[in-house]
C-alpha positions in Angstrom: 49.8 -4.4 3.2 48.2 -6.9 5.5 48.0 -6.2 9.6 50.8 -8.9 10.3 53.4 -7.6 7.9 52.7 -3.7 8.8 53.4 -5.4 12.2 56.9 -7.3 11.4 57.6 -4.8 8.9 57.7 -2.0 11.6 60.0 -4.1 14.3 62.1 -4.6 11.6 62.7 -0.7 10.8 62.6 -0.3 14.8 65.5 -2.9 15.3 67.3 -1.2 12.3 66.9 2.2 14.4 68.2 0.4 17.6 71.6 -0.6 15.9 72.0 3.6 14.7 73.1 4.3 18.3 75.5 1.3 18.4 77.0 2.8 15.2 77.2 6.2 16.9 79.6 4.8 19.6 81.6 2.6 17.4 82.7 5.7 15.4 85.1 8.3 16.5 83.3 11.5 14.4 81.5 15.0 14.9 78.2 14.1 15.6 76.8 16.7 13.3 80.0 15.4 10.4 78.3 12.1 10.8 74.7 13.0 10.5 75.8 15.1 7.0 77.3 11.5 5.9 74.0 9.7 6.5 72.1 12.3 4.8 74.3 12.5 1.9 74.1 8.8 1.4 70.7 8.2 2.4 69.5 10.8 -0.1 71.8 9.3 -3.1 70.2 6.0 -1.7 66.6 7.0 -2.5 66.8 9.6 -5.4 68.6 6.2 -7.2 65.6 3.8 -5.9 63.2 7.0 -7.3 65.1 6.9 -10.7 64.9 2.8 -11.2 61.3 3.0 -10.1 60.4 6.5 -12.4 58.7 8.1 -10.2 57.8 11.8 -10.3 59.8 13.9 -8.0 56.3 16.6 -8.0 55.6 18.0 -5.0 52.6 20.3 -4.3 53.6 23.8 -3.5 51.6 24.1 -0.7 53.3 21.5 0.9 56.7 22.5 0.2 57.6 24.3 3.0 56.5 22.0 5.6 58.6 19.6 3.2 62.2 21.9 4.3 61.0 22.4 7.6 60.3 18.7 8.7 63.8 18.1 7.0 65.6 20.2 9.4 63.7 18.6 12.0 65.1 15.2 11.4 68.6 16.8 10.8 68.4 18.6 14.2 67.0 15.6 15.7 69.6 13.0 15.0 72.2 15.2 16.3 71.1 15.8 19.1 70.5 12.3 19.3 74.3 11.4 18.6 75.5 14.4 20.9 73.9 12.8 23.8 74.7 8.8 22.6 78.6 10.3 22.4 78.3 12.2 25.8 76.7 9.3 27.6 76.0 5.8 26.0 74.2 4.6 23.4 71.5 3.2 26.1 71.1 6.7 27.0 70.2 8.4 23.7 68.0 5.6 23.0 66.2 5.5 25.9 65.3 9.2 26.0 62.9 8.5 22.5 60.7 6.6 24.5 59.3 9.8 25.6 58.5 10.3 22.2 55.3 9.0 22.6 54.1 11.8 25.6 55.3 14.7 22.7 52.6 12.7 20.0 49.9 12.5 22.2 49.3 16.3 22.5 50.8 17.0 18.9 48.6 15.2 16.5 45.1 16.8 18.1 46.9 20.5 17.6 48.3 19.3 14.0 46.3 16.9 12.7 43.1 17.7 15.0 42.4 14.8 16.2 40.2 14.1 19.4 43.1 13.8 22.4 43.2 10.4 23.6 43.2 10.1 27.1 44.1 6.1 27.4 46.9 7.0 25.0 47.9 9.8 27.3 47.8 6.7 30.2 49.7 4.4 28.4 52.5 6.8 27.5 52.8 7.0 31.3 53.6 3.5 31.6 56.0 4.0 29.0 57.8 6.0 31.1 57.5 4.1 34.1 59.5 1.3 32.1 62.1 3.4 31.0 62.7 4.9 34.5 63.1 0.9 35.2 66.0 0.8 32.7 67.3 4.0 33.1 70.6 4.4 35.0 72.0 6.8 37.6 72.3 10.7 35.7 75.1 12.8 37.0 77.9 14.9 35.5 77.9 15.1 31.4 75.3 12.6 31.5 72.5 15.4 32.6 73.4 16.9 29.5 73.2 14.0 27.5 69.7 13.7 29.3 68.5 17.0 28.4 70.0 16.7 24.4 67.9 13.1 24.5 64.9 14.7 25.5 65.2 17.4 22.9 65.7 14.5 20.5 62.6 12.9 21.4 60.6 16.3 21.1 61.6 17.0 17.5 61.4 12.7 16.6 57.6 13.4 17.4 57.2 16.7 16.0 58.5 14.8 12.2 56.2 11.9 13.1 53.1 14.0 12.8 54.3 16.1 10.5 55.0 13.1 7.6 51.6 11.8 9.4 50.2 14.7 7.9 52.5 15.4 4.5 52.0 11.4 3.4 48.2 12.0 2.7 49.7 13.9 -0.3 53.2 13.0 -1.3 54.2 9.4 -1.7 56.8 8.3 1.1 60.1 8.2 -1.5 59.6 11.2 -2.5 58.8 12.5 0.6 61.7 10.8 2.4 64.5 12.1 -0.3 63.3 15.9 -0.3 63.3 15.8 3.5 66.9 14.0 3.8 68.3 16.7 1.0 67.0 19.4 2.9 68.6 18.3 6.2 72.2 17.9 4.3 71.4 21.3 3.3 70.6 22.8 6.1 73.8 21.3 7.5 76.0 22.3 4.5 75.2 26.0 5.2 76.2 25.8 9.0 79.1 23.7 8.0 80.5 26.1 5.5 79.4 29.3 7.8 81.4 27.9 10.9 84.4 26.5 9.1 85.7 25.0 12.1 88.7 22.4 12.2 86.8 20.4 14.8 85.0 19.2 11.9 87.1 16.9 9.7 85.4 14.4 7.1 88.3 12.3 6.9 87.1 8.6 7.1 88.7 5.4 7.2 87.2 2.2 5.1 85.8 0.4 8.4 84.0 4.0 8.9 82.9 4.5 5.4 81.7 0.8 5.2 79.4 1.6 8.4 78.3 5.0 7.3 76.8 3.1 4.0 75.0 0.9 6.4 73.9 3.6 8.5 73.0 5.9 5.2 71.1 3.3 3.1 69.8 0.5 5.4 69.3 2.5 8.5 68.0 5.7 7.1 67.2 5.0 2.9 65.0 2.1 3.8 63.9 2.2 7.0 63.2 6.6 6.8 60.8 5.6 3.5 59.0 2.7 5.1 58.4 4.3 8.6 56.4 7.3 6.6 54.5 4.7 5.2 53.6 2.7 8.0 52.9 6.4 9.7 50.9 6.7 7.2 48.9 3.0 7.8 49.4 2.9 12.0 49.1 6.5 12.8 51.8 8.5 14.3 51.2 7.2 18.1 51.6 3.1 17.4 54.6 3.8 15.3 55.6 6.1 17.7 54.6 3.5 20.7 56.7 0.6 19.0 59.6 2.7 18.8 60.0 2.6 22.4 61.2 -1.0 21.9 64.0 0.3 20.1 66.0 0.5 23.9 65.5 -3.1 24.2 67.0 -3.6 20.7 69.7 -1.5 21.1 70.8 -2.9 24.8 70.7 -5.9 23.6 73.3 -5.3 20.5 75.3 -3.4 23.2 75.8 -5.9 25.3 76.4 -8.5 22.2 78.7 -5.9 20.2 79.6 -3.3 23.1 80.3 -6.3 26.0 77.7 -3.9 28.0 76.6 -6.8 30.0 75.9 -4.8 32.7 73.0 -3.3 31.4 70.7 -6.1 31.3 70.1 -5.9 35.0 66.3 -7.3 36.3 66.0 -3.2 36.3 65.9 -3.9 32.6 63.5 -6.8 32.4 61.0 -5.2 34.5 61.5 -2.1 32.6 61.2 -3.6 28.9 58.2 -5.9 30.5 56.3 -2.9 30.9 57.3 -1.5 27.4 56.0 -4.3 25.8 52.8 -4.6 27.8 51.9 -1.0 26.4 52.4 -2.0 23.0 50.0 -5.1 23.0 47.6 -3.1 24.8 47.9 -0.4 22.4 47.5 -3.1 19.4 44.6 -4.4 21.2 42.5 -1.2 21.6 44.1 1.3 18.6 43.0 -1.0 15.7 45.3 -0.7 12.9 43.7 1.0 9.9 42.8 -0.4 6.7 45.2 -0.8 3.6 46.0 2.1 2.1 
């Protein structure tokens, strides 16, 4: 794939991520009930795209357990994501990613030993910076929103590297429907150990209708192409670009959610900044050759 489609094709998938927190408010469910749906879906999504295509499922052994425990990563990671989107606002949860990018930086020399980038380490800073532009006042359940966000970020890096690493050897379908299973798994277990009436899977069609949205475009698609553009960028830039997934996703909440409050000059200075660190970054992290 050429440098300027990688490119489009990765703000694509970001924006795609950006509306998953707008579909976290919009529906009234468990946040751990909703993640099962979208990993239910999501896997039926790609084991059908597998089947069409006829690819082999084959995985090598040694990589199988990283294979289960990246997937519970990713399961653990997008509730706590939609814990802290349904305890706070969908700005919030999204916002907290962007430290992301400070969790990579250290993670893919230990992992994947690479040399640690120091202007990497910089420009995560700045990241930061922006995001403390946009951020709004914490107090009451929102410091525990804050605190689940951040947790959500730490584990969204720690399956970054990881499929950084496991994509070198499995292709990204496969990869992306073994990991999804294992999270609805992982889930199922807890689910049928706790048996608790707080969690009902009752939907209605408005909710069901978003869910396969959320399950196949959000997550089928968009999980399968990020590990391949991990795989082509490198963990940090994909990492990096996510952090324009705030923008994205205050921008659909103040079209969708009437949050017109949010884009305050606090938010243009903050996304101004984002955006600066992600042409600098395309500027001095060359992208690396077709794969």
């Amino acid at each position: 794939m050429a440098k300027g489609k990688a490119i489009l094709l990765l703000h694509g998938i970001v924006f795609l991520w950006g509306f998953t927190g707008i579909i976290g408010k919009l529906l009234d469910q468990n946040p751990i009930i909703l993640v099962w749906y979208r990993l239910l879906i999501a896997s039926i999504g790609l084991l059908l795209y597998i089947a069409y295509r006829r690819e082999s499922l084959r995985i090598p052994k040694t990589r199988w357990l990283p294979v289960i425990f990246t997937g519970l990563i990713v399961a653990l990671h997008w509730i706590t994501f939609y814990f802290s989107i349904q305890l706070s606002t969908a700005s919030l949860g999204i916002l907290c990613l962007a430290t992301t990018t400070f969790h990579v930086v250290w993670l893919e020399p230990l992992l994947l030993k690479l040399p640690f980038n120091w202007s990497k380490l910089l420009l995560s800073v700045v990241v930061v910076l922006g995001v403390a532009f946009i951020a709004r006042d914490f107090e009451g359940d929102v410091l525990i929103a804050l605190l689940l966000g951040l947790l959500s970020a730490l584990l969204a890096a720690i399956f970054s590297v990881s499929n950084a690493k496991l994509s070198r050897s499995v292709e990204p379908p496969v990869l992306s429907l073994f990991e999804l299973a294992t999270g609805w798994v992982g889930i199922s277990l807890v689910l049928i150990w706790q048996d608790s009436p707080h969690f009902s899977f009752q939907l209605t069609w408005e909710a069901l209708i978003w869910l396969l949205f959320l399950g196949l475009v959000c997550t089928s698609f968009a999980f399968m192409a990020a590990i391949y553009l991990v795989k082509k960028l490198g963990a940090y830039t994909v990492s990096l670009t996510i952090n324009l997934e705030p923008v994205y996703t205050m921008l659909l909440a103040a079209v969708l959610l009437k949050e017109h409050e949010i884009l305050s000059t606090e938010f243009y200075v903050g996304a101004a900044l984002i955006i600066t660190v992600l042409l600098v970054n395309a500027r001095f992290n060359p992208i690396r050759s077709d794969v």
